[in-house]
C-alpha positions as CSV (number, residue, x, y, z in Angstrom):
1,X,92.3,115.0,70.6
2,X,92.5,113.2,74.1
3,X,95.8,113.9,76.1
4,X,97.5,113.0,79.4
5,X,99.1,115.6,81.0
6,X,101.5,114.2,83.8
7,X,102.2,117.0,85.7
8,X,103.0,116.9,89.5
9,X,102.9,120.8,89.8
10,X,99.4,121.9,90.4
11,X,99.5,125.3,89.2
12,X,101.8,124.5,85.9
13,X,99.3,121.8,85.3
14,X,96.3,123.9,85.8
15,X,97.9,126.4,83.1
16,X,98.7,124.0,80.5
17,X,95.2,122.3,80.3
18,X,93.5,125.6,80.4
19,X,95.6,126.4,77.0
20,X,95.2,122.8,75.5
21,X,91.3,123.1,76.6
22,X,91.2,126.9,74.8
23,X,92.9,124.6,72.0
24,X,89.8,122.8,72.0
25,X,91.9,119.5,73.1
26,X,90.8,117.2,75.5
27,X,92.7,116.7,79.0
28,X,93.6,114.5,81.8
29,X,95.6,115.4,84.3
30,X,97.8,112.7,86.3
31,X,99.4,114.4,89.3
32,X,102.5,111.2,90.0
33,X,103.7,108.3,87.6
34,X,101.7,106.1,89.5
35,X,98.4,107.1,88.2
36,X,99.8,107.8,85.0
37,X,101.0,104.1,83.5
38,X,97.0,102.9,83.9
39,X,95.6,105.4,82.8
40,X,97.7,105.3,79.5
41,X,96.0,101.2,79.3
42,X,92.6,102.2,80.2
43,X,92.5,105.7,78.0
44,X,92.3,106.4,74.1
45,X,95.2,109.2,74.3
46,X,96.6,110.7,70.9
47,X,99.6,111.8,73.2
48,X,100.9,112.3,76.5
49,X,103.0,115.6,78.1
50,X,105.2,114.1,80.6
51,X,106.9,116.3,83.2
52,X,109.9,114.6,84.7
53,X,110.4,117.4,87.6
54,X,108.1,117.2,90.3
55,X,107.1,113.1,89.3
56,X,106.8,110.8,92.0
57,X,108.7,108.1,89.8
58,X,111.7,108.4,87.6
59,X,110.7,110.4,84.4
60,X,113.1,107.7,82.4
61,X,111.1,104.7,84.2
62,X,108.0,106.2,83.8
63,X,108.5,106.9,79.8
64,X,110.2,103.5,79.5
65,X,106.8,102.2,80.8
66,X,104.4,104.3,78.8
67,X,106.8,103.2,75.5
68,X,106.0,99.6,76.3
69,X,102.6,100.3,76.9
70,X,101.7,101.9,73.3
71,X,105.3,102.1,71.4
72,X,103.3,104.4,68.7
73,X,102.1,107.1,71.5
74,X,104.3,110.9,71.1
75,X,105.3,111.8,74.4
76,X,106.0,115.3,74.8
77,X,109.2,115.5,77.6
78,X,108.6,118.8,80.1
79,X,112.2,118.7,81.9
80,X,114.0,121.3,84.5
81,X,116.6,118.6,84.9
82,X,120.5,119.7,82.8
């Protein structure tokens, strides 16, 4: 399985693909929203982890954006925010 981690926290990112990659998934990291929205067009993913925290773009924009991109993709929503 191919995923997109969106993750602008280096460190968190770097320990969530090493356990998805022990998984034996497949991962891209995206570091800001920016990045993110193309590489959801260009890239087969079977699902995306979007962190809204440290994201150089709204979390809400950015998952409004991926939903009209591929309206079937699970989104997994990381969140600090109450």
């Amino acid at each position: 399985m191919r995923v997109l981690l969106n993750a602008g926290d280096k460190p968190g990112a770097a320990f969530l693909r090493q356990g998805l990659e022990g998984e034996g998934y497949s991962v891209d990291v995206s570091e800001d929203g920016n990045r993110a929205n193309p590489m959801v067009q260009e890239a087969g993913y079977d699902f995306v982890i979007l962190d809204f925290g440290p994201s150089l773009r709204d979390g809400f924009e950015m998952l409004a954006a991926i939903r009209a991109l591929r309206e079937e993709l699970p989104i997994l929503v990381l969140t600090g925010r109450l």
